[in-house]
Structures are given as C-alpha cells and as structure tokens.
C-alpha positions as CSV (number, residue, x, y, z in Angstrom):
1,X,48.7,191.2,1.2
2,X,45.7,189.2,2.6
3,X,43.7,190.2,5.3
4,X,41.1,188.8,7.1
5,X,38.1,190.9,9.0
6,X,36.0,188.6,11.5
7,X,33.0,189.2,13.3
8,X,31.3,186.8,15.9
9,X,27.8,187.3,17.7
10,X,25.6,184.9,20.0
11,X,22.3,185.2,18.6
12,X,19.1,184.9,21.0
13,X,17.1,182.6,18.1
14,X,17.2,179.0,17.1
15,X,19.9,178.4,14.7
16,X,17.7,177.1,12.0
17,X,15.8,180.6,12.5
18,X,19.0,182.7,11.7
19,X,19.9,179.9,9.0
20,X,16.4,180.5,7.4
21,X,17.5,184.7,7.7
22,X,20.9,184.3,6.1
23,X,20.3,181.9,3.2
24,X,17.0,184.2,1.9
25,X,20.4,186.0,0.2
26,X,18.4,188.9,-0.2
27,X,16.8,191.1,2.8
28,X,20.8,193.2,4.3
29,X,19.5,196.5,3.9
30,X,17.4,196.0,7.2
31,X,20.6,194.3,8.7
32,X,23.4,197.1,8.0
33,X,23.2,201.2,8.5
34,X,25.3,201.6,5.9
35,X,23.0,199.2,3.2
36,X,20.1,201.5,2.1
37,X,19.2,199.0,-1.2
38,X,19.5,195.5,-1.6
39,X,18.2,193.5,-4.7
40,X,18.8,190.2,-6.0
41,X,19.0,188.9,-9.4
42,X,18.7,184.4,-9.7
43,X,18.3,182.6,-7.2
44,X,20.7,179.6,-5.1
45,X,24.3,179.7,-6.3
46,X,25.2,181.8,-9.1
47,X,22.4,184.9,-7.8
48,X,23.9,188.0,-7.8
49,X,23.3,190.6,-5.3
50,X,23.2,194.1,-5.8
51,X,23.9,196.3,-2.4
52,X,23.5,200.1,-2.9
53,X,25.3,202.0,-0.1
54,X,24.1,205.2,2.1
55,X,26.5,207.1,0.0
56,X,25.4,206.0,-3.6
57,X,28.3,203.6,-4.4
58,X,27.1,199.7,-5.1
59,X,28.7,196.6,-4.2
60,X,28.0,193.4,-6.0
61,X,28.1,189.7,-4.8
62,X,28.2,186.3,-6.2
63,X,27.0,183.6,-4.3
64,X,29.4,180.8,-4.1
65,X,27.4,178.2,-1.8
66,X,24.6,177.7,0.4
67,X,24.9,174.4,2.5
68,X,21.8,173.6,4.2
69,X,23.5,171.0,6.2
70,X,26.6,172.9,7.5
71,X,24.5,176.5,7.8
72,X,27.4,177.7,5.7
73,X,26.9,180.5,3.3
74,X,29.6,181.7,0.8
75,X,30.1,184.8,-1.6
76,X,32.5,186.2,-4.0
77,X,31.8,190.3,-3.9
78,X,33.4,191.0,-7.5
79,X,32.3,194.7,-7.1
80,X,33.8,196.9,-4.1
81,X,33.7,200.9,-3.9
82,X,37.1,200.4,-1.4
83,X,40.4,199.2,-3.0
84,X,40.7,195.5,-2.3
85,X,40.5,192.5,-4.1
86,X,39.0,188.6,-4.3
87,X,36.8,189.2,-1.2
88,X,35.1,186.2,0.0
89,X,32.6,186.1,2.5
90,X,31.5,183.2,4.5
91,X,28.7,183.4,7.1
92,X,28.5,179.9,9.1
93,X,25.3,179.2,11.8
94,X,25.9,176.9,15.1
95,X,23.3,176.1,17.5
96,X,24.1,176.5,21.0
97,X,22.9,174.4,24.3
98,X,20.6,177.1,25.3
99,X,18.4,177.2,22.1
100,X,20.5,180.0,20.8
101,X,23.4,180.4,18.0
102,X,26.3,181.6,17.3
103,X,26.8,183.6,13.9
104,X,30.4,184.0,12.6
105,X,30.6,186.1,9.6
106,X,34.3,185.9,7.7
107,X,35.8,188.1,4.8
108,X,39.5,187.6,3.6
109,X,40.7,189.7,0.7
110,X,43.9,191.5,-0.6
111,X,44.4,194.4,-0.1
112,X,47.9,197.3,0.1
113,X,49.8,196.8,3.1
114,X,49.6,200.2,4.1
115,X,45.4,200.3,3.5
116,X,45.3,197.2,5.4
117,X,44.7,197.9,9.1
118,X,41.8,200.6,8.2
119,X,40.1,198.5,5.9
120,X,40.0,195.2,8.6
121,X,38.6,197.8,11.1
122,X,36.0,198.9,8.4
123,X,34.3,195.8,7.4
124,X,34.9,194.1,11.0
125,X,33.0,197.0,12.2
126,X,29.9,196.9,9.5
127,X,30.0,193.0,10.3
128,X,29.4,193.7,13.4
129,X,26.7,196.3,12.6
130,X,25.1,193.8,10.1
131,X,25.0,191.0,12.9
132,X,23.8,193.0,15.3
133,X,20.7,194.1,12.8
134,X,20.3,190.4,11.9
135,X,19.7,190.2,15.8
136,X,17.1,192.9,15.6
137,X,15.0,191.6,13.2
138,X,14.7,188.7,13.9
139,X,13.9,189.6,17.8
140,X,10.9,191.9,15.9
141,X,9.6,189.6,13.6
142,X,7.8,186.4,14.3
C-alpha cells in the first residue's frame, strides 16, 4: 500500500537562507533528535548520505535532484531500519510576503496495510522534529 507522511512549517528566514540549509545534503544530525551521525559520500546528484540513528541502526539516501530554481530537493532512501519500501523524499522551499518561507517536506513509500498508520505518524512526526531543528539553527547561526 502507499502511504504518504507530510510535514509543513513557516520558517522565520529568507527562503534562499533555508534553500542554502537544505541543499548542503549534509548537516541533519543538528536538525533531528533522533539523527546522532550524518555523513556524506559525492557530492550533487548521485551523493549518498549516511544517517546513523540514536539507537545504532543507519539509514541511507540517494539524492535524486537538487533544483536551484524550484528550491526542490529529492531523495531515494534505499536503506530503512523500519519495514517499508521505495521511500522518496522531497523537500520544496517558498518564499513568503513577509521575508519568510514555507518548508514542506514529503515522503511516500509502501508499506503493509496494517503497519501503515504507525509508520505515517512516525516519520510525519520526526519531519516535524527535523523542521523544527532546521528552524533552530538557522535562528542560531548567522
């Protein structure tokens, strides 16, 4: 079954600002609780990243696209420690009329109709957590 788990925050920074955040690839452990290691192998499309969870399990992600133009950034996370399949991220940056943005982070996977409802709450939950860091940082760091 797919599933999708969405998470939306109005940022207090210049869109380009959280653009410039987002597309570094690298940089989530100081965005999610639950991220203590994140490491990235290439660079643009095609680098890997390697995210090492609080708990000791690892999740991996391809990047897919990063559009300058559209603030769009896309990922393919091939390596999951939960039981779901061809997860696709895509994080997309819109300025707003008061100098702020709008971040809108979206995952759709497949996953067993009977896991499903658990797992949206989940990852909508550390999206939220990850945007929320995102927020933090870049409110700390000039």
């Amino acid at each position: 079954m797919i599933a999708t788990a969405k998470a939306t925050k109005i940022v207090d920074a210049p869109g380009e600002r959280v653009w410039s955040a987002i597309k570094s690839i690298g940089g989530l452990e100081r965005w999610f609780p639950i991220i203590a290691s994140c490491r990235v192998e290439g660079e643009g499309v095609g680098a890997i990243r390697i995210l090492g969870l609080v708990d000791g399990s690892e999740m991996r992600d391809r990047v897919l696209e990063i559009a300058d133009a559209e603030r769009r950034f896309r990922y393919d996370r091939f390596k999951l420690p939960f039981p779901v399949e061809n997860y696709q991220g895509t994080v997309e940056v819109r300025d707003r009329a008061d100098q702020g943005s709008v971040v809108v982070w979206k995952t759709q996977f497949e996953v067993a109709a009977d896991k499903k409802d658990g797992l949206v709450a989940l990852i909508e939950s550390a999206l939220s957590d990850g945007l929320d860091g995102l927020e933090q940082e870049l409110m700390f760091r000039t």
